[in-house]
C-alpha positions as CSV (number, residue, x, y, z in Angstrom):
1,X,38.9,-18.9,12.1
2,X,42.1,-19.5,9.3
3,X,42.7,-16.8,7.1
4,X,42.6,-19.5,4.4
5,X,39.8,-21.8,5.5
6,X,37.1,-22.6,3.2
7,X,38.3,-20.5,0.5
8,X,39.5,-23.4,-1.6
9,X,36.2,-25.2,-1.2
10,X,34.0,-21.8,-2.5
11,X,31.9,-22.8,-5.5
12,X,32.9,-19.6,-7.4
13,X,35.6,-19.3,-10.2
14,X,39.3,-18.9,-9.3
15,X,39.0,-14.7,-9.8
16,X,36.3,-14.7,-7.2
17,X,38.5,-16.4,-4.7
18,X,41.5,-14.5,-5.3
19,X,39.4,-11.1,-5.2
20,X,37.6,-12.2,-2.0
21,X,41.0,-13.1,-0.3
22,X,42.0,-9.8,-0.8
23,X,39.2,-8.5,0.2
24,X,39.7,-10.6,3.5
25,X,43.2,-9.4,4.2
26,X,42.4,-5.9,3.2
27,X,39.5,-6.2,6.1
28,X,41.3,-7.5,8.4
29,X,44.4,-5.2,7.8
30,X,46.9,-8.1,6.7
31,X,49.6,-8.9,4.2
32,X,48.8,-11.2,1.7
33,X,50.2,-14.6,2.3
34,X,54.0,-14.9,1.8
35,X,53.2,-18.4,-0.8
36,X,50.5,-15.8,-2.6
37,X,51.4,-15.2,-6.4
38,X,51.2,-11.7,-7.8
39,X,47.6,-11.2,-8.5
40,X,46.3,-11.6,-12.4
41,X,45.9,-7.2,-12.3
42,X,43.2,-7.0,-15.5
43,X,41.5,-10.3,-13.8
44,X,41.3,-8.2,-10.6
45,X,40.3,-5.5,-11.1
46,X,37.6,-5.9,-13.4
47,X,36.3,-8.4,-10.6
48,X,36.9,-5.8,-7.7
49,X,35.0,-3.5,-10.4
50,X,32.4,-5.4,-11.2
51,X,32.0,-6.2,-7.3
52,X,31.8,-2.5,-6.4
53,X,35.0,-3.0,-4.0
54,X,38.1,-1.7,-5.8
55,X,38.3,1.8,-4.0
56,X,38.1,-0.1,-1.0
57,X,40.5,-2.6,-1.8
58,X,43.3,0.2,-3.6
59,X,44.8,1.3,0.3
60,X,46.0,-2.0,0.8
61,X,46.8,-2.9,-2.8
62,X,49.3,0.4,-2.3
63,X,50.5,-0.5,1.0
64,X,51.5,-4.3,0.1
65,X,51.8,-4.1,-3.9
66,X,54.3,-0.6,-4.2
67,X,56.0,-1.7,-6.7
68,X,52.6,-1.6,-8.7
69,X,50.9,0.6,-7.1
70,X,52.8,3.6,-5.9
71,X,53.1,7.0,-7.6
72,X,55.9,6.8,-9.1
73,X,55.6,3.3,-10.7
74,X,52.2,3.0,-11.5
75,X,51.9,3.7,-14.9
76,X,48.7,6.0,-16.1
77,X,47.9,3.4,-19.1
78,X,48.7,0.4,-16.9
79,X,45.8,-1.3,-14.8
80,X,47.3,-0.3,-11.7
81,X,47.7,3.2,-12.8
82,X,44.2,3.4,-14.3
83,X,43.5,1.9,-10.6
84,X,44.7,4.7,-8.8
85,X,43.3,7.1,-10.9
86,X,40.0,6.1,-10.0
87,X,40.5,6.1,-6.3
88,X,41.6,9.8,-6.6
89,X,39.0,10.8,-8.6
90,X,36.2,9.0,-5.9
91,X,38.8,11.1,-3.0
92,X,37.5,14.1,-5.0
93,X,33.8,13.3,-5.2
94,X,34.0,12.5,-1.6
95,X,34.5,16.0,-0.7
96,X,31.5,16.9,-3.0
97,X,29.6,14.1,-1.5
98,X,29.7,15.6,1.6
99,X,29.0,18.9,0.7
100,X,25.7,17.9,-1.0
101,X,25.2,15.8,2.5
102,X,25.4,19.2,4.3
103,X,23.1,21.0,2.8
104,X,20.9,18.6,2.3
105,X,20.4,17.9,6.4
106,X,20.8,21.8,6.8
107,X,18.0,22.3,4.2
108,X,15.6,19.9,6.1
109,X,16.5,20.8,9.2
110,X,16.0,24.2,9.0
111,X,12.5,23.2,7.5
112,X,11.4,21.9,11.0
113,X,11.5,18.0,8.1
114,X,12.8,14.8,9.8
115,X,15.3,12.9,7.6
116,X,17.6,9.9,7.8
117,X,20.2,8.9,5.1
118,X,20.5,5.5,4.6
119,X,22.6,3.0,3.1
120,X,25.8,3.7,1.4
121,X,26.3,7.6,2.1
122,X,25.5,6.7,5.7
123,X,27.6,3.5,6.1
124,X,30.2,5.6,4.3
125,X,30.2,8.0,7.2
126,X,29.8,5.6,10.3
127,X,31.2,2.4,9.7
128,X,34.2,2.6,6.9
129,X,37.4,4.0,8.2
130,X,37.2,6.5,5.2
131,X,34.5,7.5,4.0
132,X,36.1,7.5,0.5
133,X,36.5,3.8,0.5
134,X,33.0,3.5,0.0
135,X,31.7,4.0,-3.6
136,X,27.9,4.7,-4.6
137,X,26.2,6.3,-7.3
138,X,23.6,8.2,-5.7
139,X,22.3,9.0,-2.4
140,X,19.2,7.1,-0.4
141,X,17.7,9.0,2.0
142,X,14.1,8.3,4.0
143,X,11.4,10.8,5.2
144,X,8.6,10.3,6.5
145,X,5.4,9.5,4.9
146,X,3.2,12.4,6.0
147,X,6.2,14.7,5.1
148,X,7.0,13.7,1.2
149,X,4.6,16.5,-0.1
150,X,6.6,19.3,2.1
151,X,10.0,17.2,1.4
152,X,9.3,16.8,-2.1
153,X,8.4,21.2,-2.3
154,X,11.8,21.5,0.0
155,X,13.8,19.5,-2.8
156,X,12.6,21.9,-5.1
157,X,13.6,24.7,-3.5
158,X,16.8,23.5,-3.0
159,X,17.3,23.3,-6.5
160,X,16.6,19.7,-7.5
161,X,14.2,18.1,-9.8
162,X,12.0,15.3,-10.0
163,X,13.4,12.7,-12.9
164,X,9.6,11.3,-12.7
165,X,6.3,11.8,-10.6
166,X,5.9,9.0,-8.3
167,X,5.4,11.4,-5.0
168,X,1.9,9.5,-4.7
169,X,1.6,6.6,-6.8
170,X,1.0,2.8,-4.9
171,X,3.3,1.3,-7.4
172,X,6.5,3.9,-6.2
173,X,8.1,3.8,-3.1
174,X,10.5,6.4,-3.8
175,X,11.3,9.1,-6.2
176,X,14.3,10.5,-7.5
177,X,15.3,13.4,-7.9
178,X,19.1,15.4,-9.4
179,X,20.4,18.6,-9.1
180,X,22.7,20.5,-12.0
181,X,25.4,21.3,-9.6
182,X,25.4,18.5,-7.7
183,X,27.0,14.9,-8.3
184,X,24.7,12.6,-6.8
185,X,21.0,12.0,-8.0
186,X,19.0,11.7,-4.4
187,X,16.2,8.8,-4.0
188,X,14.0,10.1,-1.4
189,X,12.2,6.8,0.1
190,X,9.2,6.7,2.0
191,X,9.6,3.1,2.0
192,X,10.5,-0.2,1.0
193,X,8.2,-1.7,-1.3
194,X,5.0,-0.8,-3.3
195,X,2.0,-2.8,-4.4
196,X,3.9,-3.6,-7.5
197,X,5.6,-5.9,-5.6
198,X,3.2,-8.5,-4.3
199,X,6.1,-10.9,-2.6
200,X,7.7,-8.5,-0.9
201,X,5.6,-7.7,2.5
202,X,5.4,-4.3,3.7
203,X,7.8,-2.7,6.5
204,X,6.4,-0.8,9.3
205,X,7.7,2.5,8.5
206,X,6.0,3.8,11.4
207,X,7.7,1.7,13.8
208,X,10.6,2.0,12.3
209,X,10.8,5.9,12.7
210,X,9.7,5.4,15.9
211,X,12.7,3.6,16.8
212,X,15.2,6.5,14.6
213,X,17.7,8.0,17.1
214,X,18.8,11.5,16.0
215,X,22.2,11.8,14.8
216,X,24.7,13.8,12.8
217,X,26.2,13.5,9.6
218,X,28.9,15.9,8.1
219,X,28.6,17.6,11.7
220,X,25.1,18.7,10.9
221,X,21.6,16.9,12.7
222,X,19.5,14.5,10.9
223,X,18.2,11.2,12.2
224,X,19.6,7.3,11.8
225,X,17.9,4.3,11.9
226,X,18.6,2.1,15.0
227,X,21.5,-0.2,14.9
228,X,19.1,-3.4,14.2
229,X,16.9,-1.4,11.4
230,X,20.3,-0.7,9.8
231,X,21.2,-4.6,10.1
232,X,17.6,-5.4,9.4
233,X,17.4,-2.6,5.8
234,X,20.8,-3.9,4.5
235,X,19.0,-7.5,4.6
236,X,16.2,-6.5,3.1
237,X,18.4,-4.8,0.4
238,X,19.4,-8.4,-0.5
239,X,16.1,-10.0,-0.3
240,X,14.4,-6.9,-2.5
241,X,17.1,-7.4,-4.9
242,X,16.5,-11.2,-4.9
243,X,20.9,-11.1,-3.8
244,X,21.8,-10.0,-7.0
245,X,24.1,-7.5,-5.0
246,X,28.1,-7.0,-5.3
247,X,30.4,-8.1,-3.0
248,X,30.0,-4.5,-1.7
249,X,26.5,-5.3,0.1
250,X,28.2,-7.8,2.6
251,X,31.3,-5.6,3.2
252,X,28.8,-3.5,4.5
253,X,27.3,-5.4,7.1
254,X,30.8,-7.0,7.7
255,X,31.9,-3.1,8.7
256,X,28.7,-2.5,10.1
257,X,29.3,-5.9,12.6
258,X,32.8,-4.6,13.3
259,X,32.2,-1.0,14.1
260,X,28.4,-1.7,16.2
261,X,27.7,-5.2,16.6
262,X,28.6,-5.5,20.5
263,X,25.1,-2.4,20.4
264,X,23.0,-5.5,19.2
265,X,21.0,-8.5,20.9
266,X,19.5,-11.1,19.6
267,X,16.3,-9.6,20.9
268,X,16.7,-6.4,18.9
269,X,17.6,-8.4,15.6
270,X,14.7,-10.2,15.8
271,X,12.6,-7.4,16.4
272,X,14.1,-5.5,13.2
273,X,13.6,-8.7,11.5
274,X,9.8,-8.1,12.3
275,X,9.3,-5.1,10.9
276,X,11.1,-5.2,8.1
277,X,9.4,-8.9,7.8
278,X,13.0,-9.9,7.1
279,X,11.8,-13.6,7.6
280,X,15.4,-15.4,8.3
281,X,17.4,-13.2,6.5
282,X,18.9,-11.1,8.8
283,X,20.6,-14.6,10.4
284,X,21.7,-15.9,7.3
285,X,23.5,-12.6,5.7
286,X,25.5,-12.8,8.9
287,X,26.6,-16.3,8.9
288,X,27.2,-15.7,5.2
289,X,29.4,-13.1,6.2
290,X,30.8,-14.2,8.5
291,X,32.5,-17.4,6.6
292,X,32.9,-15.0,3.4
293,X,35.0,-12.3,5.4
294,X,36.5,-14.8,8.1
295,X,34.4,-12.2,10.8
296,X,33.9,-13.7,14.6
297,X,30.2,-12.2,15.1
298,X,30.0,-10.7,18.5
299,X,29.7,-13.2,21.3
300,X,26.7,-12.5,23.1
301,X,24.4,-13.1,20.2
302,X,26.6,-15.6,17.8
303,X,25.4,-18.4,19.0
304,X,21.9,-17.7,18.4
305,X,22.7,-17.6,14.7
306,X,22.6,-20.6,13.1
307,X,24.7,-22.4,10.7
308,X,23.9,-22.4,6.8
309,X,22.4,-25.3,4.6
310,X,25.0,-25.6,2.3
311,X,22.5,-25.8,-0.6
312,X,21.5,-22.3,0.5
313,X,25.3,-20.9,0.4
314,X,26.3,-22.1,-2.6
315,X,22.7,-20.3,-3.8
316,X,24.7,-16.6,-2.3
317,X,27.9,-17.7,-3.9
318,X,26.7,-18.2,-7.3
319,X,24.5,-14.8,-7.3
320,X,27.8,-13.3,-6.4
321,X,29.9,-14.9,-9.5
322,X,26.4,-14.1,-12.0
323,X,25.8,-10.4,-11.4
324,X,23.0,-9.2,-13.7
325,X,23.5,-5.9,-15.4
326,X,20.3,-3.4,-14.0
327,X,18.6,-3.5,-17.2
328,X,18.2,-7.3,-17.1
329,X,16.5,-7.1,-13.2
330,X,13.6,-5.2,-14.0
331,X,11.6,-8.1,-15.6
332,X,13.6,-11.5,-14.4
333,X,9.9,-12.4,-12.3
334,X,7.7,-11.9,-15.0
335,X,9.9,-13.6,-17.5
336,X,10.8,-16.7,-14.8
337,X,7.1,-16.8,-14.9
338,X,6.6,-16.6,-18.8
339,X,9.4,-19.0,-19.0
340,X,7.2,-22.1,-17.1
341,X,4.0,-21.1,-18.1
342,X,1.8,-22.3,-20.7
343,X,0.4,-20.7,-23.9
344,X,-2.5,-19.5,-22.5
345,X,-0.7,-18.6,-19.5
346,X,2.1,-16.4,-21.3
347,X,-0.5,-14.7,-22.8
348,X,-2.3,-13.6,-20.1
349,X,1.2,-12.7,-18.1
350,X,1.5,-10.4,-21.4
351,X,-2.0,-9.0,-21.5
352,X,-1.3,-8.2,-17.7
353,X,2.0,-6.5,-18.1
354,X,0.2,-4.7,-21.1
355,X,-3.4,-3.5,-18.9
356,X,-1.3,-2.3,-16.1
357,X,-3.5,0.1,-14.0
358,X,-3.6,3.7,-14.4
359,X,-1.5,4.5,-11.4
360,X,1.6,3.0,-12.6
361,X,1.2,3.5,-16.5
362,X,1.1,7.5,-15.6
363,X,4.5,7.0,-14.3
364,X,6.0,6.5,-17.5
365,X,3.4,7.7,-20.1
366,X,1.8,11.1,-19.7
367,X,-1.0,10.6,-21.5
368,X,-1.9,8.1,-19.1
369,X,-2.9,10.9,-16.8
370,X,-6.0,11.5,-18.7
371,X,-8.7,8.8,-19.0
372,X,-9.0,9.5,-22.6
373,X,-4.9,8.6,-23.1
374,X,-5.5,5.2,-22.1
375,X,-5.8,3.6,-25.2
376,X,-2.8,5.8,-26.6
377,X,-0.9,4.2,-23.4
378,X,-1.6,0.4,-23.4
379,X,-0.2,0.7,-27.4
380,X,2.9,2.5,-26.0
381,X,3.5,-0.1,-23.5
382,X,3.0,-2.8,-25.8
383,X,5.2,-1.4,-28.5
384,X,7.9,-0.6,-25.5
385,X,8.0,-4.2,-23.9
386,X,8.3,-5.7,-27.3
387,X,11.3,-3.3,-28.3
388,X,12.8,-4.6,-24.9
389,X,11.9,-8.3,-24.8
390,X,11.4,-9.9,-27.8
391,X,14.7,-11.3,-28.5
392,X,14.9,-12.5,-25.2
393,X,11.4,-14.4,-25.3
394,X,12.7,-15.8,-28.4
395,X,15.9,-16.7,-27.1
396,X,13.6,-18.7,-24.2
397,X,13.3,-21.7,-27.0
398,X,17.0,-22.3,-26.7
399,X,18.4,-24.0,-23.7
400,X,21.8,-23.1,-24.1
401,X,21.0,-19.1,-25.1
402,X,22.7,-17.0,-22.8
403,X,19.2,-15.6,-22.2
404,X,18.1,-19.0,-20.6
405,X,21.2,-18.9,-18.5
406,X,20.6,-15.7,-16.8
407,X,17.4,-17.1,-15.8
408,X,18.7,-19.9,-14.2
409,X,20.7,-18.0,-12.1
410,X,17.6,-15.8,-11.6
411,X,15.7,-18.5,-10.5
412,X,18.5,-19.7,-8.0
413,X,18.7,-16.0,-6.2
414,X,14.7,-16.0,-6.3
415,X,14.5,-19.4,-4.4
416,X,16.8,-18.4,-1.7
417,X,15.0,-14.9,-0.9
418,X,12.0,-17.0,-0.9
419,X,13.1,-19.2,1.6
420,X,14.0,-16.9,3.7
421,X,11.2,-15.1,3.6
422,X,9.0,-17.8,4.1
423,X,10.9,-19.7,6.8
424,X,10.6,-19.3,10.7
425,X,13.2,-17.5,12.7
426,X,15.0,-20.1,14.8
């Protein structure tokens, strides 16, 4: 494939191009093209920031861009220089990274626990050729489901705490936890979705551990998922998310291709796909990262992944160029759904999110934990979803409000993880 192909025809802005290029060359271990112009350096690297790739991309930037990017010319107030002091400062929190890694699999080892570290901290480790190059801001890890009580008593002992008690509730699959002298708050899964979230079916965790191979990380035993359940967790990352994930999320299975693609067969992709009821996802993040990153997929299965409907691309390309901030993902269903309903409808959608169960309302209100706290917690949560969506409700009544244009990119990224979901694997 050309280095340059399709690039120019990308329906994202001009920074998006230049930052994937680079990107691109930086993969492949390239110079930039000789007809390149100097990069825009603010443009850049609020992009590469933004997209969750500029420690990955500073290596190369230093290699090809010296003059910029070196010691002794980078300037500490200039971008570059404010560049390179980031990169050094994620070298440093590497090292304590790992550390908290290591004791971490020593501590649940030694406890006779199984656990398996997931996502960035174990793609970090496996599949990047530094594990510095990676950045994250916290650590995923998976246990099993009979274990969480005796996990959750080990994290204790080890010295963390629990931000919130979710250990048993249907509306938590997780629960998170941070330690005082470590830098990394741990999510400890024990899956992939809850009841809360009625469009997004339910993995088989139990087949899924069955298929964990033990492993090591930081020289110490734990377990990894199989090479397809990694494939097959990084796509259902992206459809959990509804693809509002960085540039970052497809380097990862780009690396992840490179370094253990030639493991995979179509066979075990599709079986992954079924028990992470992936739908066609799994297919289409690799096409799609394919063309993004210029990557030949490994011959013996390429062929049986299919091209891309174009409508469906530029869908993953615009979710890339419209990244919402966190605190805007947390209610872009219910509010696509308040935005299309009618009267009556938005206020039942309120009353609903207002008369949530129990279960989930003890989660953030304590007094929800007795019966006789109800009422004290349906006033709470009222008061609360007001304070944080008012203005945007009233900002619904204004087509051009920057509030009605998130959720039109909201409602692009939901259509495509509902496609895929719901289509057939070819």
């Amino acid at each position: 494939m050309d280095r340059a192909s399709n690039l120019h025809t990308l329906s994202l802005p001009p920074e998006y191009r230049t930052l994937i290029a680079c990107v691109r060359d930086a993969l492949h271990d390239r110079p930039p093209p000789v007809d390149m112009a100097e990069p825009q350096w603010p443009l850049l690297d609020r992009t590469a920031r933004e997209q969750g790739v500029d420690i990955f991309l500073f290596p190369w930037l230093a290699a090809h861009y010296p003059e910029n990017f070196s010691l002794s010319s980078a300037h500490p107030d200039s971008v570059p220089g404010a560049w390179r002091a980031r990169a050094l400062r994620e070298l440093q929190r590497t090292a304590l990274r790992q550390r908290q890694l290591a004791a971490l699999a020593t501590g649940f080892a030694h406890a006779g626990l199984d656990l398996a570290v997931l996502k960035g901290a174990w793609l970090a480790e496996s599949v990047y050729a530094n594990p510095a190059l990676r950045s994250m801001s916290d650590i995923d890890v998976l246990v099993r489901t009979g274990q969480r009580d005796r996990s959750h008593a080990l994290m204790l002992q080890l010295g963390y705490a629990a931000a919130a008690n979710t250990l048993h509730s249907r509306f938590a699959y997780d629960q998170l936890y941070r330690h005082p002298q470590h830098a990394y708050a741990v999510e400890m899964h024990w899956a992939v979705s809850s009841e809360q979230e009625t469009d997004s079916p339910e993995a088989d965790m139990a087949a899924i551990w069955h298929h964990a191979e033990p492993a090591r990380l930081c020289g110490l035993p734990c377990f990894a998922l199989s090479a397809p359940d990694q494939l097959a967790h990084l796509a259902h990352h992206m459809l959990h998310h509804l693809f509002a994930v960085p540039l970052r999320a497809y380097l990862d299975v780009a690396l992840f291709v490179r370094a253990q693609g030639d493991t995979l067969t179509s066979k075990a992709i599709a079986a992954a796909g079924a028990r992470w009821q992936t739908g066609t996802a799994i297919p289409f993040v690799l096409r799609f990262t394919a063309e993004l990153f210029d990557l030949p997929l490994p011959s013996a299965w390429a062929n049986d992944v299919p091209q891309i409907d174009a409508t469906w691309r530029d869908a993953a390309l615009h979710a890339l160029a419209h990244l919402p901030r966190a605190a805007e993902r947390g209610a872009e269903s219910t509010l696509l759904s308040y935005r299309h309903a009618s009267s009556a409808g938005r206020a039942r959608l309120a009353l609903s999110r207002v008369f949530m169960p129990r279960a989930f309302l003890a989660q953030r209100y304590p007094c929800a934990r007795m019966l006789a706290g109800m009422p004290w917690a349906w006033i709470c949560r009222a008061r609360d979803l007001y304070r944080t969506h008012h203005a945007t409700l009233a900002a619904l009544n204004t087509d051009a409000s920057p509030e009605q244009r998130r959720l039109d990119t909201a409602a692009v990224r939901a259509a495509l993880a509902h496609h895929l979901r719901e289509a057939s694997d070819v």
